[in-house]
mmCIF file of the N, C-alpha and C atoms, coordinates in Angstrom:
data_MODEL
# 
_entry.id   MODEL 
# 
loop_
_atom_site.group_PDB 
_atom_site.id 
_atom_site.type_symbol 
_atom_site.label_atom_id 
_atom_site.label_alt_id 
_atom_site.label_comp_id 
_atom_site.label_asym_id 
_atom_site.label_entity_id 
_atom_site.label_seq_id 
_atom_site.pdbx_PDB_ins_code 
_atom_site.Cartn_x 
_atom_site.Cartn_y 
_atom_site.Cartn_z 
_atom_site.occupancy 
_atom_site.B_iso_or_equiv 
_atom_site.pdbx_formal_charge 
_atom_site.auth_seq_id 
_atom_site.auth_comp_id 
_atom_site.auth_asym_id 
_atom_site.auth_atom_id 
_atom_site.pdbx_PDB_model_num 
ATOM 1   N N  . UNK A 1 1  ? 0.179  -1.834 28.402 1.00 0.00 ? 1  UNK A N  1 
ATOM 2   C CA . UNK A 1 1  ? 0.518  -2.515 29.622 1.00 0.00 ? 1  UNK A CA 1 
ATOM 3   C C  . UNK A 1 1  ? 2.026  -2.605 29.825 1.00 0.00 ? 1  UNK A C  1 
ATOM 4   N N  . UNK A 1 2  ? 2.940  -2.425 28.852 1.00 0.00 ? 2  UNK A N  1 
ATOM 5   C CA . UNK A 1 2  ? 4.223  -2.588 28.500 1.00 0.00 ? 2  UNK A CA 1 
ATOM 6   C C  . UNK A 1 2  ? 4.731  -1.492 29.749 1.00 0.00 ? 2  UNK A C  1 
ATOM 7   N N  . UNK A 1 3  ? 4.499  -0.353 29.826 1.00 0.00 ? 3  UNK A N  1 
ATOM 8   C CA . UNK A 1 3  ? 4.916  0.550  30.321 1.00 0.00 ? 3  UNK A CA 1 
ATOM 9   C C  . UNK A 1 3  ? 4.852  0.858  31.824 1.00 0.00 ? 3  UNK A C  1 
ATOM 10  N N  . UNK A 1 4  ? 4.122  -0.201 32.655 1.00 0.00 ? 4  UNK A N  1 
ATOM 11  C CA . UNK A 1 4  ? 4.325  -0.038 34.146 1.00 0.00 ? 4  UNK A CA 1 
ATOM 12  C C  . UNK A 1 4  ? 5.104  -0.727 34.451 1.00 0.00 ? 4  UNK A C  1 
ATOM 13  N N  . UNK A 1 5  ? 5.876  0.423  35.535 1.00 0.00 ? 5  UNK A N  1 
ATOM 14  C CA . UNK A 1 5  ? 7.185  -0.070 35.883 1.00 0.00 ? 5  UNK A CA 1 
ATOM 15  C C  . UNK A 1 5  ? 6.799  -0.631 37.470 1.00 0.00 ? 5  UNK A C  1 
ATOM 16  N N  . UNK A 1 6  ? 7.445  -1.491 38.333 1.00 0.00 ? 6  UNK A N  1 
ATOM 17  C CA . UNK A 1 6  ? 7.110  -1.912 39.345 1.00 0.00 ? 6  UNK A CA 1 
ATOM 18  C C  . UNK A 1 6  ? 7.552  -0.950 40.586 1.00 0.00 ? 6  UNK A C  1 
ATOM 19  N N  . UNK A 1 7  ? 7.093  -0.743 41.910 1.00 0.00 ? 7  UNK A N  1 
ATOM 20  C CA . UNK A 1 7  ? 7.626  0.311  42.823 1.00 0.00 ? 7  UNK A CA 1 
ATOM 21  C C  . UNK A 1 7  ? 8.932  0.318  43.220 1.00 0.00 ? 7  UNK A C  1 
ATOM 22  N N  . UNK A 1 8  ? 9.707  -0.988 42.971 1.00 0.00 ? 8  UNK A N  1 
ATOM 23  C CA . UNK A 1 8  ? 10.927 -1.159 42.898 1.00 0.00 ? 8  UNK A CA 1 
ATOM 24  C C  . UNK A 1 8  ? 11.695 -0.439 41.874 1.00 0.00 ? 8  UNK A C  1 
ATOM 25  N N  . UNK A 1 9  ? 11.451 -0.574 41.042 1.00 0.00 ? 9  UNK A N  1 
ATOM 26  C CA . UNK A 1 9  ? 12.745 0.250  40.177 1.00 0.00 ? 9  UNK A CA 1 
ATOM 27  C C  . UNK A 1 9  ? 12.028 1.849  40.065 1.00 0.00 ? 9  UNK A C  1 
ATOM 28  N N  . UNK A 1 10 ? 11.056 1.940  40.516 1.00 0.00 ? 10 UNK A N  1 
ATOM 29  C CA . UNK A 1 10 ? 10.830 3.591  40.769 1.00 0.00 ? 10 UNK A CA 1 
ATOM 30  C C  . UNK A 1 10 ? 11.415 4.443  41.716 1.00 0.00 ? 10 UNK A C  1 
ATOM 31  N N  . UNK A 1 11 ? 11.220 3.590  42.814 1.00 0.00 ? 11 UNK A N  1 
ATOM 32  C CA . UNK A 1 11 ? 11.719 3.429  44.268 1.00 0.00 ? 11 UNK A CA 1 
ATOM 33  C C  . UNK A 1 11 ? 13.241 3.936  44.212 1.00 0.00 ? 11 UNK A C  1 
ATOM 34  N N  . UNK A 1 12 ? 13.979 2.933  43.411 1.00 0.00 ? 12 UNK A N  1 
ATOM 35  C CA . UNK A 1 12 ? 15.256 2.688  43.447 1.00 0.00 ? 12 UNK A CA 1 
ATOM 36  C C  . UNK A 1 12 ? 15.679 4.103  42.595 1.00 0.00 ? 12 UNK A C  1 
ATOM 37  N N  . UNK A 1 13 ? 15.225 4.576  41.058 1.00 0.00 ? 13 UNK A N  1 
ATOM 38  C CA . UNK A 1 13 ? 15.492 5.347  40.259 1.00 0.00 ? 13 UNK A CA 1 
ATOM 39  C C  . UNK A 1 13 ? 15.906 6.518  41.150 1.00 0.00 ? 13 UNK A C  1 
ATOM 40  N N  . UNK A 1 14 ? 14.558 6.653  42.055 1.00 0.00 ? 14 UNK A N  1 
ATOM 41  C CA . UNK A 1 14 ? 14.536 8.037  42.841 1.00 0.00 ? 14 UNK A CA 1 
ATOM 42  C C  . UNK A 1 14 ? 15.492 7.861  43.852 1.00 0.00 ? 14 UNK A C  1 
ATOM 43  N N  . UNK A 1 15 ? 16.111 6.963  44.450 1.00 0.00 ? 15 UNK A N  1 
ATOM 44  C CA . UNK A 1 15 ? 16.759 7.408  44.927 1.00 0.00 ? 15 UNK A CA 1 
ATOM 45  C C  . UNK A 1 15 ? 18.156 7.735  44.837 1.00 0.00 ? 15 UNK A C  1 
ATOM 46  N N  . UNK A 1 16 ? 18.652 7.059  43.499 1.00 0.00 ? 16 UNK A N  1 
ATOM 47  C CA . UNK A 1 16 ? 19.686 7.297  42.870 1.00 0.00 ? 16 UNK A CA 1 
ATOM 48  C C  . UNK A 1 16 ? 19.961 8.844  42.428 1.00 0.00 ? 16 UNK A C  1 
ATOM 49  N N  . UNK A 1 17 ? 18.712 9.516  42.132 1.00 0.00 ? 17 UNK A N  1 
ATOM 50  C CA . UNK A 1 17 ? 18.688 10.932 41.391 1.00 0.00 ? 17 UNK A CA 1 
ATOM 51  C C  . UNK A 1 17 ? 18.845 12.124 42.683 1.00 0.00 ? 17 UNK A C  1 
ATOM 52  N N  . UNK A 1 18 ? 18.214 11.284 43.848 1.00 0.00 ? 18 UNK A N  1 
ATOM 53  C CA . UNK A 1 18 ? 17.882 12.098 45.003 1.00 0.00 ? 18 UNK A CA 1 
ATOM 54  C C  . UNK A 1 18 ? 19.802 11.963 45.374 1.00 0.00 ? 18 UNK A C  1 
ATOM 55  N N  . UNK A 1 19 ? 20.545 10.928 45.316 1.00 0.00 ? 19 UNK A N  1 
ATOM 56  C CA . UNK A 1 19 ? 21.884 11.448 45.876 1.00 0.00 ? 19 UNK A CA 1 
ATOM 57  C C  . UNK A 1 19 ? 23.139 11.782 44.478 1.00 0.00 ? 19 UNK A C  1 
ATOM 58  N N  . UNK A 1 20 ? 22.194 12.529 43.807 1.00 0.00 ? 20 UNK A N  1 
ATOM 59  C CA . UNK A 1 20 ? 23.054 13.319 43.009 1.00 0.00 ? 20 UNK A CA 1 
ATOM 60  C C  . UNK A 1 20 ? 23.411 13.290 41.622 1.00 0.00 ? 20 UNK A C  1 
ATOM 61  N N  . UNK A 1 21 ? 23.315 11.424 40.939 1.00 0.00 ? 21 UNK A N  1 
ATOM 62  C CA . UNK A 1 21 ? 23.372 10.943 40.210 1.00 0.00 ? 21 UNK A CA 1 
ATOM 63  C C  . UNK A 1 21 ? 23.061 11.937 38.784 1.00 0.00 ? 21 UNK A C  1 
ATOM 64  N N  . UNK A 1 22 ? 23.499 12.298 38.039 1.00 0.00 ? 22 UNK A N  1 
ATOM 65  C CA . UNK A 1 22 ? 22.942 12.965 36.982 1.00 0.00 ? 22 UNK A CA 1 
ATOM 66  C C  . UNK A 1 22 ? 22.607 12.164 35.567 1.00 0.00 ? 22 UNK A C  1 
ATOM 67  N N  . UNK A 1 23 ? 20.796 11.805 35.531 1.00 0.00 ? 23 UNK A N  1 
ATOM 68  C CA . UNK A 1 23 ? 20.823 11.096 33.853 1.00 0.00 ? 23 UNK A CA 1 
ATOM 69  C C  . UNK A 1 23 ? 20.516 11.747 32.636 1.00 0.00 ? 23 UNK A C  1 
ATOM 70  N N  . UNK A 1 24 ? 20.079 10.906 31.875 1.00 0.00 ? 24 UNK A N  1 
ATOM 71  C CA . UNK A 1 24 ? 20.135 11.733 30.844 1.00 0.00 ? 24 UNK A CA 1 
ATOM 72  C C  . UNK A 1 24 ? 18.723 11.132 29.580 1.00 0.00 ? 24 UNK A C  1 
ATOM 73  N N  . UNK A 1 25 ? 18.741 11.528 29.326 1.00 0.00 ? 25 UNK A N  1 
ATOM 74  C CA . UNK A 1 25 ? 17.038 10.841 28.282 1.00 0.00 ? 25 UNK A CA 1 
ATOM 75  C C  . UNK A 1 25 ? 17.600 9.776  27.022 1.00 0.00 ? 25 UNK A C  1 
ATOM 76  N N  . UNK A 1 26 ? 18.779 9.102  27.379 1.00 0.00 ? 26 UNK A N  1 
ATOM 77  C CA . UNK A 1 26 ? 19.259 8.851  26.570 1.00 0.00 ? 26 UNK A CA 1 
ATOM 78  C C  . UNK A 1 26 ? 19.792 7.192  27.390 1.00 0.00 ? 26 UNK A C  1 
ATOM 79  N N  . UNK A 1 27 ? 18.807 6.171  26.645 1.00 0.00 ? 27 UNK A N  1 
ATOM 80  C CA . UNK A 1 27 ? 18.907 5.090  27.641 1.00 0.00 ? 27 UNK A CA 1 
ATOM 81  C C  . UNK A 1 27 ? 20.285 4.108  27.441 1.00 0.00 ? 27 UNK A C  1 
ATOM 82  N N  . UNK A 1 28 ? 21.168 4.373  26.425 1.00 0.00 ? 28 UNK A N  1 
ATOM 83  C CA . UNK A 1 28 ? 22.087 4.094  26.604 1.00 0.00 ? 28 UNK A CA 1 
ATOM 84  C C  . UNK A 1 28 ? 23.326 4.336  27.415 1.00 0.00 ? 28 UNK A C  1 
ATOM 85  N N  . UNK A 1 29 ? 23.085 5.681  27.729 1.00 0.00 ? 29 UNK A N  1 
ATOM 86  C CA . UNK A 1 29 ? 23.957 6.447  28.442 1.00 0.00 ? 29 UNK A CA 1 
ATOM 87  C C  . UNK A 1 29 ? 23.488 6.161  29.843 1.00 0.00 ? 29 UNK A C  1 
ATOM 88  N N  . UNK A 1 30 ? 22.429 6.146  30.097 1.00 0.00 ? 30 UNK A N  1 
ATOM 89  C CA . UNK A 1 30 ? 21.908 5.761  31.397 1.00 0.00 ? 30 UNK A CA 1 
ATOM 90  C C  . UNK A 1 30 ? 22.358 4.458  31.746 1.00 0.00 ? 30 UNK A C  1 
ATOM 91  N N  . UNK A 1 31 ? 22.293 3.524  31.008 1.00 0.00 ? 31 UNK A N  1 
ATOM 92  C CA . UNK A 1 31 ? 23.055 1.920  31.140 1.00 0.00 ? 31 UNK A CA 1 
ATOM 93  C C  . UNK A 1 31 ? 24.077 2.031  31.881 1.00 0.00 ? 31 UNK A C  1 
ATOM 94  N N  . UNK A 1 32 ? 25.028 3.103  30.816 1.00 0.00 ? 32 UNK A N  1 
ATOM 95  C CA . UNK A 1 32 ? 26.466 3.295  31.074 1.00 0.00 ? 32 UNK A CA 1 
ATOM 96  C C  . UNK A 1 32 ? 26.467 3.613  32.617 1.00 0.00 ? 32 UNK A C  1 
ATOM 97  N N  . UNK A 1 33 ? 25.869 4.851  33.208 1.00 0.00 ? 33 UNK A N  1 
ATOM 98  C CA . UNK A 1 33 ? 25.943 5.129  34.104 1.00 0.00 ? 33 UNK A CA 1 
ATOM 99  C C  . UNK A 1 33 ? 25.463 4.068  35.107 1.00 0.00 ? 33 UNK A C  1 
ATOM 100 N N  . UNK A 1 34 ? 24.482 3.380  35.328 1.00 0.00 ? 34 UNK A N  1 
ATOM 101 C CA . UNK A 1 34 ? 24.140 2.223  35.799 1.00 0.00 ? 34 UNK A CA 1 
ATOM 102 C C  . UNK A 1 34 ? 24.778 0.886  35.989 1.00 0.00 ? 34 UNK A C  1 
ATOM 103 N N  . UNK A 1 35 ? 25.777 0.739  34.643 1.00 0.00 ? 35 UNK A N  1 
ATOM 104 C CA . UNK A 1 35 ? 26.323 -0.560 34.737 1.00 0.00 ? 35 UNK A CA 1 
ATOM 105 C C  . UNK A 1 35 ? 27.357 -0.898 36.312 1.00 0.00 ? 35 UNK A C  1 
ATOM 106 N N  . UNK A 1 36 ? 27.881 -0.179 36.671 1.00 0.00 ? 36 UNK A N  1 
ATOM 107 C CA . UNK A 1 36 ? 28.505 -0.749 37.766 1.00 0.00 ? 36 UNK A CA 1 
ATOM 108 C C  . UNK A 1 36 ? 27.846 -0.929 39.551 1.00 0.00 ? 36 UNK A C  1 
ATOM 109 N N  . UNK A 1 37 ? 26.422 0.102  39.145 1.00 0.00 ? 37 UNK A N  1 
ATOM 110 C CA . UNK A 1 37 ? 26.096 -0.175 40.757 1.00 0.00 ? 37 UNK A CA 1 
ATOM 111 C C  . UNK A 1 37 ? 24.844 -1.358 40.520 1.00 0.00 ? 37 UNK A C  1 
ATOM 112 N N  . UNK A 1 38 ? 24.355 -1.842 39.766 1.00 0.00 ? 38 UNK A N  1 
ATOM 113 C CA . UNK A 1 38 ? 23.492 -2.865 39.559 1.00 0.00 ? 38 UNK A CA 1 
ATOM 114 C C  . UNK A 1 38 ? 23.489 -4.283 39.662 1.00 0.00 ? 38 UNK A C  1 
ATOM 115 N N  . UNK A 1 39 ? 23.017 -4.799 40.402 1.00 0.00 ? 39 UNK A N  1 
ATOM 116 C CA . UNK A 1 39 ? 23.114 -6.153 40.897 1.00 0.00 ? 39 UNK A CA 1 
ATOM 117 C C  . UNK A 1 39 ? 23.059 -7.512 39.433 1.00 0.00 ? 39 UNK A C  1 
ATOM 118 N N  . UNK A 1 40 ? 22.271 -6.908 38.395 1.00 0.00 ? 40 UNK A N  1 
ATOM 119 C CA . UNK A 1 40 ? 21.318 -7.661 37.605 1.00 0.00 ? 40 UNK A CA 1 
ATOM 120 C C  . UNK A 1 40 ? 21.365 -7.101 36.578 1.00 0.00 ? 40 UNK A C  1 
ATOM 121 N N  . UNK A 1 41 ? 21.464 -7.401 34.929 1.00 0.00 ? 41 UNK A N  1 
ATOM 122 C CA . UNK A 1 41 ? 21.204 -6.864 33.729 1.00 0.00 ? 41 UNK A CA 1 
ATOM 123 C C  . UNK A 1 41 ? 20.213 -6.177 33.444 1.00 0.00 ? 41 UNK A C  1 
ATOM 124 N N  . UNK A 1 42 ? 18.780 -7.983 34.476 1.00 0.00 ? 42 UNK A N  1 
ATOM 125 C CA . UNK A 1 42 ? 17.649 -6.950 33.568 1.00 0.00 ? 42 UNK A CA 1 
ATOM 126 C C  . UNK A 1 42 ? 17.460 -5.969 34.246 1.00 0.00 ? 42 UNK A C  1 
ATOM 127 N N  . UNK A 1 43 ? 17.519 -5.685 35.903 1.00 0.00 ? 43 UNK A N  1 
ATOM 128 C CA . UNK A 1 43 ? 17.254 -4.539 36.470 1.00 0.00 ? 43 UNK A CA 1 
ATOM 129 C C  . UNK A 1 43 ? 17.671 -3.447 36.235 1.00 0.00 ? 43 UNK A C  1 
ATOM 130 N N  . UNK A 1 44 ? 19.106 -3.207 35.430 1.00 0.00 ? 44 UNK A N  1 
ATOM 131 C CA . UNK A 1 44 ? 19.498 -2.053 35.177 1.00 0.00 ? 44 UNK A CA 1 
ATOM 132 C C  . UNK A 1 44 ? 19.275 -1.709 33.550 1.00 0.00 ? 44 UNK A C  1 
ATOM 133 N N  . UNK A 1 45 ? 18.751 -2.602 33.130 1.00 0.00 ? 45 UNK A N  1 
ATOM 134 C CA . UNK A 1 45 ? 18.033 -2.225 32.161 1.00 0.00 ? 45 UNK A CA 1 
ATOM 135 C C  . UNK A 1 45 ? 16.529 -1.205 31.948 1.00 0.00 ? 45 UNK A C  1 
ATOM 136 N N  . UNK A 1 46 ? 16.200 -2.084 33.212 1.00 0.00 ? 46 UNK A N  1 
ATOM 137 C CA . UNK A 1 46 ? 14.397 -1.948 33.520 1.00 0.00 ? 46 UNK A CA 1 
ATOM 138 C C  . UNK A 1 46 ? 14.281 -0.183 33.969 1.00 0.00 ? 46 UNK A C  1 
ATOM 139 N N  . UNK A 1 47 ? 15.597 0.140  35.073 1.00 0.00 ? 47 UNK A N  1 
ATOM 140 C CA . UNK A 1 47 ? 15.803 1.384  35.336 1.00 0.00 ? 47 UNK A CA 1 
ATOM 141 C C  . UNK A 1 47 ? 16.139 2.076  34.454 1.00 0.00 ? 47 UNK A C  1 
ATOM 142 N N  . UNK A 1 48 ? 17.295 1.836  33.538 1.00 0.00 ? 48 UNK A N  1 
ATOM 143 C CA . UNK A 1 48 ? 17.651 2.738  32.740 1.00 0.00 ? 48 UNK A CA 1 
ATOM 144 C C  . UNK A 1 48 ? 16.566 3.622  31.518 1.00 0.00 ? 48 UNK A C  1 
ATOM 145 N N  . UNK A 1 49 ? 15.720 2.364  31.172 1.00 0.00 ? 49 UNK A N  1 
ATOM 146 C CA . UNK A 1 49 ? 14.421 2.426  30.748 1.00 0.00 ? 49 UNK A CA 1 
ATOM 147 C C  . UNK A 1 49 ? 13.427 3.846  31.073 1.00 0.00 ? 49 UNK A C  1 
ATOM 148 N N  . UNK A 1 50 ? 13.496 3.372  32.162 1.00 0.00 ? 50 UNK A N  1 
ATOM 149 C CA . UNK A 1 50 ? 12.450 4.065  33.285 1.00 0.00 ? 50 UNK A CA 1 
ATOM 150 C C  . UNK A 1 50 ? 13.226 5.777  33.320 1.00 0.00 ? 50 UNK A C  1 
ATOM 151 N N  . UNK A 1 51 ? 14.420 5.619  33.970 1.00 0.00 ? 51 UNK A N  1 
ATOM 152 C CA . UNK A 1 51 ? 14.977 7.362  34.064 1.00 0.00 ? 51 UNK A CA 1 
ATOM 153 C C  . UNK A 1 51 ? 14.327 7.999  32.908 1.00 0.00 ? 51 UNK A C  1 
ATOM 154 N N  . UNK A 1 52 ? 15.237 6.948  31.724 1.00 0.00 ? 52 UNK A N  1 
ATOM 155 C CA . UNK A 1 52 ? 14.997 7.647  30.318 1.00 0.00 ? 52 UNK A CA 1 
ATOM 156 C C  . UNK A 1 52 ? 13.650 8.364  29.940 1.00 0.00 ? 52 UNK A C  1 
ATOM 157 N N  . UNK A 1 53 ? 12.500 7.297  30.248 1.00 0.00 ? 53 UNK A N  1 
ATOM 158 C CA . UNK A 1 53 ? 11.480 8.055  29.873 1.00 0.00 ? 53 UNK A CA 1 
ATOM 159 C C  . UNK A 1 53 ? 10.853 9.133  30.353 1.00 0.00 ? 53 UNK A C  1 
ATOM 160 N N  . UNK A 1 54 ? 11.218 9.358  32.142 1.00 0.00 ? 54 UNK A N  1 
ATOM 161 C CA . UNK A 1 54 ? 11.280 10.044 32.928 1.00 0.00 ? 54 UNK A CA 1 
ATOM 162 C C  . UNK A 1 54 ? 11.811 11.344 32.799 1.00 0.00 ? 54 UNK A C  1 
ATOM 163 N N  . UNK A 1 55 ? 12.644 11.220 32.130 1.00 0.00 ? 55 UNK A N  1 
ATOM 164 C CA . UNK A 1 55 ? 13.951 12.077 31.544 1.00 0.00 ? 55 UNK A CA 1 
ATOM 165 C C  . UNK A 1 55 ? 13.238 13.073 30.845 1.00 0.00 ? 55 UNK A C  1 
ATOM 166 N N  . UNK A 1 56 ? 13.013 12.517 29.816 1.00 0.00 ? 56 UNK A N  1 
ATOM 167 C CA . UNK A 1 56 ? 12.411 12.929 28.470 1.00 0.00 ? 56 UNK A CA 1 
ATOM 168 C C  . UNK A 1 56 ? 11.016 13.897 28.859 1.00 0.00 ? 56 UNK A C  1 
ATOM 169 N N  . UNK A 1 57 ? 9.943  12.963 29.956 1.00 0.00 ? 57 UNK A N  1 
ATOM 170 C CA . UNK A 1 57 ? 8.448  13.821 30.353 1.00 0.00 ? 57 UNK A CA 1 
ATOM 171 C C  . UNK A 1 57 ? 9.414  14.984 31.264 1.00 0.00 ? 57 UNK A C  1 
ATOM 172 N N  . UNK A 1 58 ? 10.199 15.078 31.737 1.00 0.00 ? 58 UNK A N  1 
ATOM 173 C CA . UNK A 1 58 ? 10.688 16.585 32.650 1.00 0.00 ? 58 UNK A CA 1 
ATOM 174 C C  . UNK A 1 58 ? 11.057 17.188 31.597 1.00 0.00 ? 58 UNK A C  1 
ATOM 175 N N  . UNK A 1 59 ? 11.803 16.973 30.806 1.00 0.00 ? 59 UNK A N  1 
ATOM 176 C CA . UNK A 1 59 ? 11.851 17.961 29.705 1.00 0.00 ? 59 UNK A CA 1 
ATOM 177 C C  . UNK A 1 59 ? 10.603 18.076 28.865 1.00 0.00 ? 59 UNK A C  1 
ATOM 178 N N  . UNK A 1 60 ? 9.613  17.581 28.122 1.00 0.00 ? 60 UNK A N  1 
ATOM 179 C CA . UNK A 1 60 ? 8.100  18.185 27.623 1.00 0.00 ? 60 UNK A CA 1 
ATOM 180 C C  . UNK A 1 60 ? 7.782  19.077 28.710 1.00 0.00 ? 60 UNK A C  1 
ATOM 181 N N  . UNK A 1 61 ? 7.723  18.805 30.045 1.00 0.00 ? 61 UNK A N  1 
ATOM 182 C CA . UNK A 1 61 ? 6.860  19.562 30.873 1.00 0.00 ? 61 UNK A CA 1 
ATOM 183 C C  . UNK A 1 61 ? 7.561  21.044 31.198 1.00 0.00 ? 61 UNK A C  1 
ATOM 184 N N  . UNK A 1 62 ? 8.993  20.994 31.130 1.00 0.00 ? 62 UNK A N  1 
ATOM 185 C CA . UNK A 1 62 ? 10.035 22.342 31.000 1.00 0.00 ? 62 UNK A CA 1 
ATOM 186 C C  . UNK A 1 62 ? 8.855  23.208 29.978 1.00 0.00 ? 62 UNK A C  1 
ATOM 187 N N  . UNK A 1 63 ? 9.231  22.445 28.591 1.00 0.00 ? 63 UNK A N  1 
ATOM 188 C CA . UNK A 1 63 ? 9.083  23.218 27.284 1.00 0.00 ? 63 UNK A CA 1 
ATOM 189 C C  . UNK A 1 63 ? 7.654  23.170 27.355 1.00 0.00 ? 63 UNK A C  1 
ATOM 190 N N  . UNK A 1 64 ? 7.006  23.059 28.049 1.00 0.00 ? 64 UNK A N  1 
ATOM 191 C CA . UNK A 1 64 ? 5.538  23.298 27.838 1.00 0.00 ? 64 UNK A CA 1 
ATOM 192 C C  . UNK A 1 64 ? 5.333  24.828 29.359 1.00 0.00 ? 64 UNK A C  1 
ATOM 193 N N  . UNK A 1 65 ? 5.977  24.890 30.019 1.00 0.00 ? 65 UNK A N  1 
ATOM 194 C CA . UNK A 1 65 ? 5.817  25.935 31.111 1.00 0.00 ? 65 UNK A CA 1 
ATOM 195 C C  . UNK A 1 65 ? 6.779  26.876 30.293 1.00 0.00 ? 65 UNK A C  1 
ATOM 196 N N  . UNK A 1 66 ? 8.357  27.099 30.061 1.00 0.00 ? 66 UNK A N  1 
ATOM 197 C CA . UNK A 1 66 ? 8.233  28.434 29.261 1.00 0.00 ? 66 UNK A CA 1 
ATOM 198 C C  . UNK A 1 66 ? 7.316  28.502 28.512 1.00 0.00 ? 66 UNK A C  1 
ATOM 199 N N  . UNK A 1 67 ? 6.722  27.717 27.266 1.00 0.00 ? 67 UNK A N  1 
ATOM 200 C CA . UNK A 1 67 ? 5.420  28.224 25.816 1.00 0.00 ? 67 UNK A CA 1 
ATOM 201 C C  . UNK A 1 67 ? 4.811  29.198 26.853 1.00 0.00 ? 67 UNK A C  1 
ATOM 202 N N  . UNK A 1 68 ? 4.471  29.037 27.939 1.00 0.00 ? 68 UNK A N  1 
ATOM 203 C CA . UNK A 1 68 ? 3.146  29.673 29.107 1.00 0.00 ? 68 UNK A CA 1 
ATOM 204 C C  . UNK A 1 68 ? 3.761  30.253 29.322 1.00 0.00 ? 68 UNK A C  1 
ATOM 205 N N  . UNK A 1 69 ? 4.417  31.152 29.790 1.00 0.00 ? 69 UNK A N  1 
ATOM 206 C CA . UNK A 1 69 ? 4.907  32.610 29.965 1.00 0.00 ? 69 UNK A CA 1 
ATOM 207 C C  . UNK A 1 69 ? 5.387  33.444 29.157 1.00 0.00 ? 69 UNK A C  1 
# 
């Protein structure tokens, strides 16, 4: 149950990535990048969270489509 994130910080993630933002699977670094446009600790926590893991399933799903060709 730990792991649903609310439509808000999904909402928000995407649209940060959609104007260019580049993260990284690495939720510290994502903080970093986060810390100055975030209203709130825990929210930019909750996001940074969220990219990260996000992060991480686009890359399995990369390395699982080259294995297939």
């Amino acid at each position: 149950m730990g792991k649903i994130k609310s439509k808000q910080v999904k909402r928000a993630s995407k649209e940060l990535m959609e104007n260019g933002i580049n993260f990284h699977d690495d939720f510290e670094k994502n903080k970093n990048i986060l810390g100055s446009e975030m209203p709130s600790k825990k929210m930019r926590n909750k996001m940074a969270g969220y990219l990260s893991r996000f992060m991480n399933q686009q890359k399995k799903e990369a390395a699982k489509l080259e294995v297939k060709k």
